[in-house]
C-alpha positions in Angstrom: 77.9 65.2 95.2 75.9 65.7 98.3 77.8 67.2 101.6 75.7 65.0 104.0 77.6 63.1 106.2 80.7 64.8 104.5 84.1 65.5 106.4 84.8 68.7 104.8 88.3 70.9 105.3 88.8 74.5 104.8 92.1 76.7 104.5 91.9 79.9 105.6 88.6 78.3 107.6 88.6 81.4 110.2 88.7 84.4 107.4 84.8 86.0 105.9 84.6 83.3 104.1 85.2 80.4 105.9 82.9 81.4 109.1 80.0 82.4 106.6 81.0 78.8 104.7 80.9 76.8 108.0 77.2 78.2 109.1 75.5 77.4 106.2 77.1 74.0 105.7 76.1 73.0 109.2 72.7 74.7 108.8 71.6 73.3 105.6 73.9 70.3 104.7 74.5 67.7 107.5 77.8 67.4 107.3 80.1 64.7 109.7 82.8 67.4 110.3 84.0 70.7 109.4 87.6 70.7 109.9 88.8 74.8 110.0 92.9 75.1 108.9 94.4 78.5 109.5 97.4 79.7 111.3 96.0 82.2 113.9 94.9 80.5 117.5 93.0 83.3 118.6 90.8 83.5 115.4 90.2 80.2 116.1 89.0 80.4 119.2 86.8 83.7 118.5 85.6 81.2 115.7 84.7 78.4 118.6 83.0 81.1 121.0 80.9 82.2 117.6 79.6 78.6 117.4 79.1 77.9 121.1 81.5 75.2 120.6 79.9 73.2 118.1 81.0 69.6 117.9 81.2 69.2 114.5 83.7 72.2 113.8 86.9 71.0 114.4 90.2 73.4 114.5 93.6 73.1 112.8 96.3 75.4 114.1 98.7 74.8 110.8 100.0 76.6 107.5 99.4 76.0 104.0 103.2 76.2 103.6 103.8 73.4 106.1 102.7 70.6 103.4 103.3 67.9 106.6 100.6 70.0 108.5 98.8 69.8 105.5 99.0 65.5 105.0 97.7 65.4 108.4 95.0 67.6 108.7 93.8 65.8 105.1 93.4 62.5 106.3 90.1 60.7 106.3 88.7 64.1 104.4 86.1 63.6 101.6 85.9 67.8 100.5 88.8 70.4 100.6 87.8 74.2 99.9 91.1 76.0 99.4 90.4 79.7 100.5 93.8 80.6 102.2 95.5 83.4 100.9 97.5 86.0 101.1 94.8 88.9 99.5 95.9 92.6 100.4 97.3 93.8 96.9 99.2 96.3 98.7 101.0 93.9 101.3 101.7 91.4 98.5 103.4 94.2 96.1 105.5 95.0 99.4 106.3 91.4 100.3 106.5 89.6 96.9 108.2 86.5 97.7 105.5 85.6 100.8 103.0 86.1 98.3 104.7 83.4 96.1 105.4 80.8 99.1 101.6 81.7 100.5 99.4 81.3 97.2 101.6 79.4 94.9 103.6 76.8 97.0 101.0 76.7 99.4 98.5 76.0 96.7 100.9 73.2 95.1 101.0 71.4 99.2 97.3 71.3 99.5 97.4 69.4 95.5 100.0 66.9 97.1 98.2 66.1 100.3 94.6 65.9 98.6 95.7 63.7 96.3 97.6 61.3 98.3 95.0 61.9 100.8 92.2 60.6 98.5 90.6 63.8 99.1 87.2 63.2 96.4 86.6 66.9 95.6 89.0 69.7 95.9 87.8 73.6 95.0 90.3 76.7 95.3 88.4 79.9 95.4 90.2 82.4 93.1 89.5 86.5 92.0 88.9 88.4 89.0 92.2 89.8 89.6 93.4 86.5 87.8 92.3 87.7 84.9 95.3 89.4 82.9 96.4 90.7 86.1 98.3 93.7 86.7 99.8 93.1 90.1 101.4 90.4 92.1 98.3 88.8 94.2 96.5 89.0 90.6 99.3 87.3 88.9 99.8 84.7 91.9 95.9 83.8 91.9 96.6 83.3 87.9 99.7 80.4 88.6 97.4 79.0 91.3 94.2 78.3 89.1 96.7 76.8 86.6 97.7 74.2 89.1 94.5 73.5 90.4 93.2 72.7 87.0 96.4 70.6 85.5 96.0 68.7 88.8 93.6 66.7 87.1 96.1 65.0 84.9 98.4 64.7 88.1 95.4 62.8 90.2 95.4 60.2 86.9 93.6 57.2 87.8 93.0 58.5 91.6 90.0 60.2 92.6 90.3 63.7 93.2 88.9 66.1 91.3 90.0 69.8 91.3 88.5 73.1 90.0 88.1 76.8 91.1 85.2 79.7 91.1 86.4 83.1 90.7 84.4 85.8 91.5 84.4 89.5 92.0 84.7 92.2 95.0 83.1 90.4 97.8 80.4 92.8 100.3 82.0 92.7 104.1 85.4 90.4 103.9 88.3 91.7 105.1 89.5 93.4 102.2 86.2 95.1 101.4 85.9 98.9 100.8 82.6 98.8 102.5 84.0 98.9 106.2 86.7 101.4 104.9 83.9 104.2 104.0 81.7 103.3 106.9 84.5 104.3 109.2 85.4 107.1 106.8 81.6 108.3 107.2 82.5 109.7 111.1 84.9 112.3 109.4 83.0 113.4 106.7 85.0 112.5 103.9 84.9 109.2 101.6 88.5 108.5 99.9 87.9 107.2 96.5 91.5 106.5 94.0 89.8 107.2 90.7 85.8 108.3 89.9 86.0 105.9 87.2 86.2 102.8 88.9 83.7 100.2 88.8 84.2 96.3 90.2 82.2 93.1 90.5 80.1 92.9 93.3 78.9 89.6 95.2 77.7 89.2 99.0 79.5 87.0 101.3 76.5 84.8 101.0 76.2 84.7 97.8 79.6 83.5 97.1 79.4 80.8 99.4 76.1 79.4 98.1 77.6 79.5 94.9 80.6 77.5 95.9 78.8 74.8 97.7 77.3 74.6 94.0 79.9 74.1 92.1 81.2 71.4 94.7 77.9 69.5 94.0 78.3 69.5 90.7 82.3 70.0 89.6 83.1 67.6 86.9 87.0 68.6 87.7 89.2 71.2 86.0 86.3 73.9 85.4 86.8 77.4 86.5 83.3 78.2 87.6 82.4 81.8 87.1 78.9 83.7 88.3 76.5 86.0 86.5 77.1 88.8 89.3 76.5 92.9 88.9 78.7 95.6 88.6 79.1 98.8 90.5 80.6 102.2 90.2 83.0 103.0 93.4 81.5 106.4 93.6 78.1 105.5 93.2 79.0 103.0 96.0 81.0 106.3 98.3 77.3 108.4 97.6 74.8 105.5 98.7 76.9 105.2 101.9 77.5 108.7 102.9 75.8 111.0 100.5 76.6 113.7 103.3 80.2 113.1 103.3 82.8 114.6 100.8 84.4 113.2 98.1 88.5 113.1 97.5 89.9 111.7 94.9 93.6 110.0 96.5 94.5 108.4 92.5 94.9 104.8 92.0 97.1 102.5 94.1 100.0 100.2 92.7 98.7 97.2 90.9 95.4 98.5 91.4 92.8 98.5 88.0 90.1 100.7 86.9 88.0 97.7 85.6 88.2 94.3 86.3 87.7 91.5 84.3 86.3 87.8 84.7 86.5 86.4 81.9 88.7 87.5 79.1 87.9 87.4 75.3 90.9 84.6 74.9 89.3 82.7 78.0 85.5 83.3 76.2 86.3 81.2 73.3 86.5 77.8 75.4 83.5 79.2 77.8 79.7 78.4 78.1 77.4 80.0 79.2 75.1 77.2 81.9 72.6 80.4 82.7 73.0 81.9 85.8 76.8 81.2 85.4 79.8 80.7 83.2 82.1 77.3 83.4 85.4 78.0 81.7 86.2 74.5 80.5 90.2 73.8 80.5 92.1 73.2 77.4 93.6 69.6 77.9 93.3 65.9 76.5 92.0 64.6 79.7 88.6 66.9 79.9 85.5 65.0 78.7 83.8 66.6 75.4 80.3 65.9 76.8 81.0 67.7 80.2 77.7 70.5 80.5 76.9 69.5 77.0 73.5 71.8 77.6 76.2 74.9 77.8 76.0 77.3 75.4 79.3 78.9 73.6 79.6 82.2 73.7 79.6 84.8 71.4 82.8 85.7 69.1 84.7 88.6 71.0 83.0 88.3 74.0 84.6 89.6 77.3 83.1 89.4 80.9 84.4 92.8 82.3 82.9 95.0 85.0 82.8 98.3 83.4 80.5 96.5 79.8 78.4 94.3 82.3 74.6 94.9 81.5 73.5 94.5 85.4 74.4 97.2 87.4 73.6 98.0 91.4 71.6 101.3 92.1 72.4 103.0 94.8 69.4 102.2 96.7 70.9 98.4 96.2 74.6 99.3 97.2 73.2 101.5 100.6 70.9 98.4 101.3 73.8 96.5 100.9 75.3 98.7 103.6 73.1 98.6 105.9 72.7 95.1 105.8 76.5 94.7 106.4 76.0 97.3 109.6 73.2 95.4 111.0 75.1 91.8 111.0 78.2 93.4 112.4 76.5 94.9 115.4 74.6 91.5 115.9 77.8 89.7 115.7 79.0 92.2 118.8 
């Protein structure tokens, strides 16, 4: 499915994500609108200034827990990407139940208005952190992927199709540890929880080419899943500020040493489509010839980010870093 011509909505639209989402749809895809839902006004309009007022970005004030909101903002929309969220794994363990009435209730409202809506395509990104999780945004993400993928049988006969990508740690969003250790850098001393850490690592970029991919090409009810490298958080601490020293503060609550994208359990209904893994879902309603040219994987196998066989240097991670810099000082 092609995003010419497309009116396409996105949750969350003024977070990393959505701003990185919005200039490469409008750059490379011809799209008829780009409708931005999120709650705060003066992101919004920072996101407007950004743009110059571009006439095909149009801006929602609204809350994915308001499903009326939702209903309206829906109508006459061919694409939904569902990215709103609460994310900080600390706030969430401190605030359980807004976590729960954010990513699962609000994630159940924008299934309702898509499908009565006749929304065509409708993709929810999710997070390794899914994947047998440990804390609440984890297990949250984990309820919301289920709902997006039974959606399917809920749409029946209508047209909207649902899936999700999950991906890793993601290079310069908000929750990213980059920004933390470049601002940690001043004062000579990098704050790492645990030496043995290591994470999944994907560019903001990155992660948005790869969701306008699996829109184009979704059959619904996959969780789409990239071939992305690891990295060790020190290694990551030494590339940015091999000058600075090192403490060691011990690992937050809910917070892993490894994280995991696909689990063994998962791995026995996943192929592998080569630059990327579709997890195919487990219901009566999924088509047996969907990516036929997928390969099963492996007996035992288990996508996790301290086994992965591509690994960042350092040299990678501090180019990563500068990169980062550079775009954050142009944006100023």
């Amino acid at each position: 499915m092609s995003l010419q011509e497309k009116t396409l909505l996105v949750t969350g639209g003024t977070g990393s994500f959505g701003k990185k989402f919005a200039e490469l749809v409008l750059k490379e895809h011809s799209p008829q609108t780009i409708r931005v839902f999120s709650r705060g006004e003066l992101l919004q309009l920072e996101m407007r200034q950004h743009f110059r007022d571009e006439p095909r970005l149009r801006f929602f004030i609204g809350d994915v827990r308001d499903k009326d909101r939702l209903y309206r903002a829906m109508n006459g929309v061919h694409i939904v990407v569902h990215a709103a969220a609460l994310k900080q794994v600390p706030a969430c363990e401190y605030n359980p139940i807004e976590a729960v009435r954010t990513n699962i209730d609000g994630a159940a409202n924008v299934i309702d208005a898509a499908i009565d809506n006749g929304v065509e395509r409708v993709l929810a990104l999710s997070t390794d952190k899914a994947v047998q999780p440990l804390n609440l945004y984890g297990a949250t993400k984990l309820v919301a992927e289920k709902l997006f993928i039974q959606a399917n049988a809920y749409a029946g006969p209508r047209k909207t199709k649902f899936s999700c990508v999950r991906y890793g740690n993601v290079v310069g969003s908000r929750g990213s540890v980059v920004p933390l250790f470049l601002r940690q850098q001043r004062d000579g001393c990098i704050t790492v929880t645990d030496s043995r850490m290591t994470r999944f690592w994907i560019t903001l970029e990155q992660g948005v080419r790869f969701v306008i991919r699996c829109i184009e090409e979704m059959c619904g009810g996959e969780v789409f899943v990239p071939k992305i490298p690891s990295m060790s958080v020190v290694d990551l601490a030494k590339a940015i500020a091999p000058e600075c020293r090192v403490e060691h503060v011990g690992i937050r609550p809910g917070e892993k040493l490894h994280e995991v994208l696909i689990s063994d359990d998962e791995a026995r209904q996943t192929l592998d489509v080569g630059d990327m893994y579709v997890i195919q879902p487990s219901h009566r309603w999924w088509e047996g010839d969907n990516w036929a040219h997928g390969s099963p994987l492996p007996d035992g196998f288990r996508y996790a980010s301290e086994a992965n066989e591509d690994w960042l240097s350092e040299e990678q991670l501090r180019k990563m870093a500068e990169d980062l810099l550079a775009e954050r000082k142009e944006e100023a």
